[in-house]
BARO-813980 format. One line per field, with one value per residue (C-alpha): residue in three letters; x, y, z. Coordinates in steps of 0.05 Angstrom, whole numbers, plus 32768, in hexadecimal, padded with zeros to 4 digits. Layout:
<pts>
residuo <- c(ALA  ...)
u <- c(X  ...)
v <- c(Y  ...)
w <- c(Z  ...)
</pts>
This chain:
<pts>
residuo <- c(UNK  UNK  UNK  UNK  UNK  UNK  UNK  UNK  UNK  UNK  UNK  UNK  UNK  UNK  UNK  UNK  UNK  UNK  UNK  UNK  UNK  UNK  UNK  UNK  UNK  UNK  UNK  UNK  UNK  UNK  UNK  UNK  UNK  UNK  UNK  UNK  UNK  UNK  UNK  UNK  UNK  UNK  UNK  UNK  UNK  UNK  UNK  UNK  UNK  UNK  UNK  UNK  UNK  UNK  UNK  UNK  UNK  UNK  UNK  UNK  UNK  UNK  UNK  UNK  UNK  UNK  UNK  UNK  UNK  UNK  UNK  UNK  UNK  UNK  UNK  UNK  UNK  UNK  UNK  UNK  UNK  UNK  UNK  UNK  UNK  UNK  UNK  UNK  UNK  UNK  UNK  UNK  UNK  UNK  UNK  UNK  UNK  UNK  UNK  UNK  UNK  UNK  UNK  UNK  UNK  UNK  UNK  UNK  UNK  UNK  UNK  UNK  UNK  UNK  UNK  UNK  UNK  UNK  UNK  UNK  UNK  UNK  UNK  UNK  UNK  UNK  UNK  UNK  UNK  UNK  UNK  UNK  UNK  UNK  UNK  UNK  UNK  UNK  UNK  UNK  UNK  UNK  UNK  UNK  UNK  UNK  UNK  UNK  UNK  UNK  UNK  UNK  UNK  UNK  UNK  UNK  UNK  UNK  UNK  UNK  UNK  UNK  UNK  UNK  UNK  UNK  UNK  UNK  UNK  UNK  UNK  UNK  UNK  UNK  UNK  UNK  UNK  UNK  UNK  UNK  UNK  UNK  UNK  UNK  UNK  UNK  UNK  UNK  UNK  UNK  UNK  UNK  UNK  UNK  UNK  UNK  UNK  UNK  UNK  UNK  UNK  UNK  UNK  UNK  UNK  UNK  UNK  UNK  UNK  UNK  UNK  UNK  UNK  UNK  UNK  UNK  UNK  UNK  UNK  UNK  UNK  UNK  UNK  UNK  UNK  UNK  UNK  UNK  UNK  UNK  UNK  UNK  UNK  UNK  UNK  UNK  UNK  UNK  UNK  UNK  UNK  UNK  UNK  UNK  UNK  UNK  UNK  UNK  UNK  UNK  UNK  UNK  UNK  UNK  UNK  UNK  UNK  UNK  UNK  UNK  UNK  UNK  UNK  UNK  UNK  UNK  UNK  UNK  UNK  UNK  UNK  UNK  UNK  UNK  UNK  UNK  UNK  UNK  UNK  UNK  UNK  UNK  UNK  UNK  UNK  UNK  UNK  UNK  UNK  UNK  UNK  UNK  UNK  UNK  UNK  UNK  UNK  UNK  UNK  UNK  UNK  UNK  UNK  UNK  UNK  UNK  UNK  UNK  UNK  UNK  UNK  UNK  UNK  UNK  UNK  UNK  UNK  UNK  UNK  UNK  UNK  UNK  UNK  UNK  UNK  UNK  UNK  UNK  UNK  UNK  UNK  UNK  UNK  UNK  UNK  UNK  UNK  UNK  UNK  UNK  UNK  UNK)
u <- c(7EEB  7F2F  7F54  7FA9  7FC2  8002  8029  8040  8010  8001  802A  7FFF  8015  8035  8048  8074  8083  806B  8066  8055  800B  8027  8056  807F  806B  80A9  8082  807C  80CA  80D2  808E  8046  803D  8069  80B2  80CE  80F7  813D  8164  8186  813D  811E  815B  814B  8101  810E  814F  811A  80DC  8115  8125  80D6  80D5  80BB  80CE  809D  80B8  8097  80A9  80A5  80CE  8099  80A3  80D6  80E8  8114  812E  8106  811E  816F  815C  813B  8170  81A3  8191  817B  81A4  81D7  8199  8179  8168  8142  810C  80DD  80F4  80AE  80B4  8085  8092  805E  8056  8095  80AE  80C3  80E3  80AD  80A5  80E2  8112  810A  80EC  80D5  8080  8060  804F  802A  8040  8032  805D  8080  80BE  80B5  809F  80EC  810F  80ED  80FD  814A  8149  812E  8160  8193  817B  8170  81B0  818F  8198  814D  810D  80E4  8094  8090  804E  8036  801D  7FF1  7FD2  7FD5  7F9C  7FBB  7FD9  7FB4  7FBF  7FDD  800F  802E  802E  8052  8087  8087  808B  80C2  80EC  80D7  80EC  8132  813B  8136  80FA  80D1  808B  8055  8029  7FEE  7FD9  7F90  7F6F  7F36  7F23  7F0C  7F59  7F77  7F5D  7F73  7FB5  7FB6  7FA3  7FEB  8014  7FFF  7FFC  8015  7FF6  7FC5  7FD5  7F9B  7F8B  7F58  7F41  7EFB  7EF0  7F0A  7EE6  7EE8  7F0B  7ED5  7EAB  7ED4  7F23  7F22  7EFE  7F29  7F60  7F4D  7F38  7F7C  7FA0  7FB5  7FCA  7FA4  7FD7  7FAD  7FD9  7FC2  7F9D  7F95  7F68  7FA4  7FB9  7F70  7F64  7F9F  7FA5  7FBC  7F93  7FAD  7F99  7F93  7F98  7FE7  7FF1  8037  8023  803F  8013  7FEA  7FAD  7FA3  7F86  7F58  7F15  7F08  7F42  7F1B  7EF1  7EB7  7EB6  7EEF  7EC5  7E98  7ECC  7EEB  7EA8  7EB4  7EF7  7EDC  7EB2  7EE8  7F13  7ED3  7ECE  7F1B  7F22  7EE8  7F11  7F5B  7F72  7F8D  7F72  7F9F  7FA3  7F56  7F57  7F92  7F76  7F2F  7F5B  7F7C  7F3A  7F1D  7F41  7F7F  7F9B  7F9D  7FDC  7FDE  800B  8010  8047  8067  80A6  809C  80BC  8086  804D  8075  8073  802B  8019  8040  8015  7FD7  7FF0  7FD9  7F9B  7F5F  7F17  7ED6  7EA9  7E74  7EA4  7EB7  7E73  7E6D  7EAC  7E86  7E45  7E66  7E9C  7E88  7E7E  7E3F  7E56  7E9A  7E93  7EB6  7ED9  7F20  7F41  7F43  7F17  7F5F  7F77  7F3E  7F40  7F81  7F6B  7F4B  7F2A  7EDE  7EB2  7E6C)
v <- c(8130  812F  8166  816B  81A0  81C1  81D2  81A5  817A  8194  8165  8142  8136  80F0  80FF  8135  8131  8157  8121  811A  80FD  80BB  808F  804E  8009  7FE1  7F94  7F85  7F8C  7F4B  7F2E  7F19  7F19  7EDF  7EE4  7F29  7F52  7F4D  7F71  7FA5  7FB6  7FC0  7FF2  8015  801D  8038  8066  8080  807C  80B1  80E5  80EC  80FF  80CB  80D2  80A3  8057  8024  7FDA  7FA5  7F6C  7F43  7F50  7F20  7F07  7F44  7F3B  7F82  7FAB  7F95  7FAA  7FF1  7FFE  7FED  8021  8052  805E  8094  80BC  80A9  80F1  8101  80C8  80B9  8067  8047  7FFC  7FCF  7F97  7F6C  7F40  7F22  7EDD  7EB6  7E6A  7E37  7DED  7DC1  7DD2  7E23  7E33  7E7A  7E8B  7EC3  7ECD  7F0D  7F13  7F5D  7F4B  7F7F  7F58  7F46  7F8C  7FA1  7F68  7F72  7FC0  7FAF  7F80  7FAE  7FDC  7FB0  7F97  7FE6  8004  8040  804E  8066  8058  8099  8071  802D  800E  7FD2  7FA1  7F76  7F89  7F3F  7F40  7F0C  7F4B  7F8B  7FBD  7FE7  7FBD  7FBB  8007  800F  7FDD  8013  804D  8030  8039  807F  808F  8060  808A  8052  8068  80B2  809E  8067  8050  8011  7FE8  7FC6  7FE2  7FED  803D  8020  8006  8044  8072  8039  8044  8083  808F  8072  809A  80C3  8097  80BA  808D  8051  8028  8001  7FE9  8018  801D  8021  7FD8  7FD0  8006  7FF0  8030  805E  8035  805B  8060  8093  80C2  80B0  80BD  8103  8111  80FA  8119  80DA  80CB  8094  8072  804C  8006  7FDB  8024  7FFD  7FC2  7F8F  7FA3  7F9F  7FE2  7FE9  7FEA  7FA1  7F7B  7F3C  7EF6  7EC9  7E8C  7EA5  7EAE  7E9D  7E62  7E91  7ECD  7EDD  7EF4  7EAA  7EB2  7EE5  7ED3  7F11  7EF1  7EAE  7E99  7EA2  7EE9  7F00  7F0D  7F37  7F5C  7F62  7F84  7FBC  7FCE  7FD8  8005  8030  8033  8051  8085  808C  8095  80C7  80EF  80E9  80C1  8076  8046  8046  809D  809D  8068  8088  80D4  80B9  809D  80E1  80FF  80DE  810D  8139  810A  80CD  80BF  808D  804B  802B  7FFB  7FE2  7FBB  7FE8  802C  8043  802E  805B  8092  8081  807F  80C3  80DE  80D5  8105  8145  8131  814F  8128  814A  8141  8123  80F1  80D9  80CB  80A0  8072  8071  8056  801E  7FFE  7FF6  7FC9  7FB9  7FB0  7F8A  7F3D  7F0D  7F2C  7F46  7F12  7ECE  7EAE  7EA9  7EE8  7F12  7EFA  7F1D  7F60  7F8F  7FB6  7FC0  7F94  7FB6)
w <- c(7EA1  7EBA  7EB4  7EBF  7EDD  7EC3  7F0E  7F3A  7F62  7FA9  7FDC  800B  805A  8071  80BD  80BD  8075  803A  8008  7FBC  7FB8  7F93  7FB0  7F9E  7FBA  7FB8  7FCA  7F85  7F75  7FA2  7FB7  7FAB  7F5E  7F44  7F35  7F45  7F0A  7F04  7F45  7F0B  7EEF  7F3F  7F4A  7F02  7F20  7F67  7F45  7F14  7F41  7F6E  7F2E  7F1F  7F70  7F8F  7FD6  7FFE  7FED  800D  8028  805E  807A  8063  8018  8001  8048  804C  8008  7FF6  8031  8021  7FCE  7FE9  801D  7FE6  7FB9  7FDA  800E  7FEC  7FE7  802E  803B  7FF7  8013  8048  8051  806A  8086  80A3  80DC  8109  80CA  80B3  809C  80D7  80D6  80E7  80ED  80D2  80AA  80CB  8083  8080  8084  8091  80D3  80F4  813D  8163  81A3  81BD  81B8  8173  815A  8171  814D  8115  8112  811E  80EA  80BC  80C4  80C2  807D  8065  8077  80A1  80EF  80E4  80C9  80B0  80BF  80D5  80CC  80F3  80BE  80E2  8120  8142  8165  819C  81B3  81C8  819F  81CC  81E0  819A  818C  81CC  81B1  8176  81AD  81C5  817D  8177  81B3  81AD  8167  8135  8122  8108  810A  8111  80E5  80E1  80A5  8097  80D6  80EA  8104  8144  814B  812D  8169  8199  8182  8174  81C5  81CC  81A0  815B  8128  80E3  80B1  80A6  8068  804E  800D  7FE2  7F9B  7F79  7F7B  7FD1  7FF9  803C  8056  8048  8082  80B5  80A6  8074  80A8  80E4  80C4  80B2  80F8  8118  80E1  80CA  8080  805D  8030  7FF0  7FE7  7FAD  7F86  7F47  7F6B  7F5E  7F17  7EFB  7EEC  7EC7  7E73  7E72  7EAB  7EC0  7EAF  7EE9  7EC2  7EB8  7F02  7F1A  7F4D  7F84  7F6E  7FB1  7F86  7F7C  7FC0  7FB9  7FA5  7F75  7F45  7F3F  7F09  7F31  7F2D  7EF9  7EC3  7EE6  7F00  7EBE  7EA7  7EDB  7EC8  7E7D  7E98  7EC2  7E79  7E52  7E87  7E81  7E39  7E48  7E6B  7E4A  7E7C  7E81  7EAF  7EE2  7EE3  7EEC  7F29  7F4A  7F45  7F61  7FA4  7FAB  7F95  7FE1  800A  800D  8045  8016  7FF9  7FB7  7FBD  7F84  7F66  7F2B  7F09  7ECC  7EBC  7E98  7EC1  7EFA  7ECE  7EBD  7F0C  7F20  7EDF  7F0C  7F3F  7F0B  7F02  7F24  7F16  7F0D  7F3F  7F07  7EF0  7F37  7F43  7F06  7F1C  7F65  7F43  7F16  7F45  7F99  7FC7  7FA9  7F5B  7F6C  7F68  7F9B  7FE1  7FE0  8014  8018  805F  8081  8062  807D  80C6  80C7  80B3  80DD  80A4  80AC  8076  8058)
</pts>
């Protein structure tokens, strides 16, 4: 069963930072799921997402082309030191080709790694960033190289601590050799478990955080799963093969199963998923995000809720590697991950 419990949920480390076990990912408020919301109902969200204590927000130059960093920085900033601001750069969009129209391009030169950081805070308002992950490791570039770029900030003061995303633990202790790295972010859920190969456990021996992006496997294990066939034509889970009709209805099948066990156990969908990610460790820290108010209330709910062991192992046995239909990445998209594959 899953039980609730009345007091406050234990905070979890991020770095130096004692942080709330559920945090707010911000991408969806400008980027990757169709048209964004309204900019007066993304600053409702991140106000409210701030009075339920949230501290841990979460964005990237990439989201939005910057567009997501200037809305965060916005409204946040008369309450800069009630949060831990985390940003991403190495993966940003760039002007390419004629016309200088803006694509996504992952580049880990030193160089680069620095203009992206003082663009970033430029477009937040803050003279510092509290964890700044590296997005992409670009694997033209040794990882080394890059995390001394991101050396270089901590020690200029624009930045607090480092951080990698979608790497593999082989990379992780490379970099961490260099300089401690506070927190690999990496995405995780019962249907994508690629970071219990290695990155789970390296990140508990470094004393690492493992931040869970994407906890609710892309908004299927949620109440009201989405319909590919309604994608927004910019939707990036029109290029992952586990949306396609190849393998949607089998997936679909597997999240029925997660919402018996969840009405089980008094829970909703998304609360059971969530609690088994924090369930993993007490290192791993839960990023999921929304447009709605009360799916952030819904999310933060999750936080209270401590899983039997039993039940656990039931959500292990229906959805893994093995069960899931169709890979999480698209041939292009997983040549630019580090992650390891089963």
């Amino acid at each position: 069963m899953g039980d609730t419990a009345a007091m406050k949920p234990a905070p979890r480390r991020l770095g130096p930072w004692s942080v709330p076990p559920v945090a707010l990912g911000c991408m969806n408020l400008s980027h990757a799921y169709g048209a964004p919301p309204p900019a007066a109902d993304a600053e409702r969200l991140l106000l409210a997402a701030l009075d339920a204590g949230v501290t841990v927000f979460d964005t990237a130059a990439l989201y939005g082309f910057g567009a997501n960093e200037k809305l965060v920085g916005r409204v946040l900033k008369p309450h800069r030191d009630r949060i831990v601001l985390c940003t991403k750069g190495g993966m940003a969009g760039e002007p390419v080709g004629p016309g200088g129209a803006l694509q996504r391009v992952i580049d880990g030169r030193p160089a680069t790694i620095r203009r992206h950081c003082d663009e970033s805070l430029a477009r937040l308002g803050t003279d510092v960033i509290d964890l700044w992950y590296l997005h992409r490791w670009d694997k033209a570039v040794p990882i080394e190289d890059s995390v001394g770029a991101m050396v270089d900030l901590v020690r200029a003061g624009k930045v607090r601590a480092l951080g990698l995303s979608e790497v593999s633990a082989a990379t992780l202790r490379r970099a961490h050799a260099v300089h401690p790295i506070a927190a690999v972010q990496s995405e995780y859920s019962p249907w994508t478990r690629n970071p219990e190969i290695a990155v789970l456990d390296a990140c508990r021996t470094i004393g690492a955080a493992f931040v869970a992006f994407s906890p609710t496997g892309r908004g299927l294990f949620t109440d009201a799963p989405p319909d590919p066939s309604r994608f927004d034509p910019k939707d990036i889970r029109l290029t992952m093969p586990r949306f396609g009709a190849a393998h949607w209805t089998s997936n679909l099948t597997l999240r029925a199963a997660l919402a018996t066990l969840a009405g089980e156990a008094g829970l909703t969908l998304v609360q059971l998923v969530l609690a088994w990610g924090l369930a993993r460790g007490e290192h791993v820290v839960s990023l999921p995000g929304t447009t709605s108010l009360a799916h952030l209330h819904e999310n933060l709910g999750a936080a209270a809720v401590r899983l039997d062991p039993g039940l656990v192992a039931r959500i292990d046995a229906l959805v893994n590697e093995r069960t899931v239909s169709g890979e999480r990445y698209s041939e292009q998209s997983s040549r630019e991950v580090d992650t390891e594959t089963f």
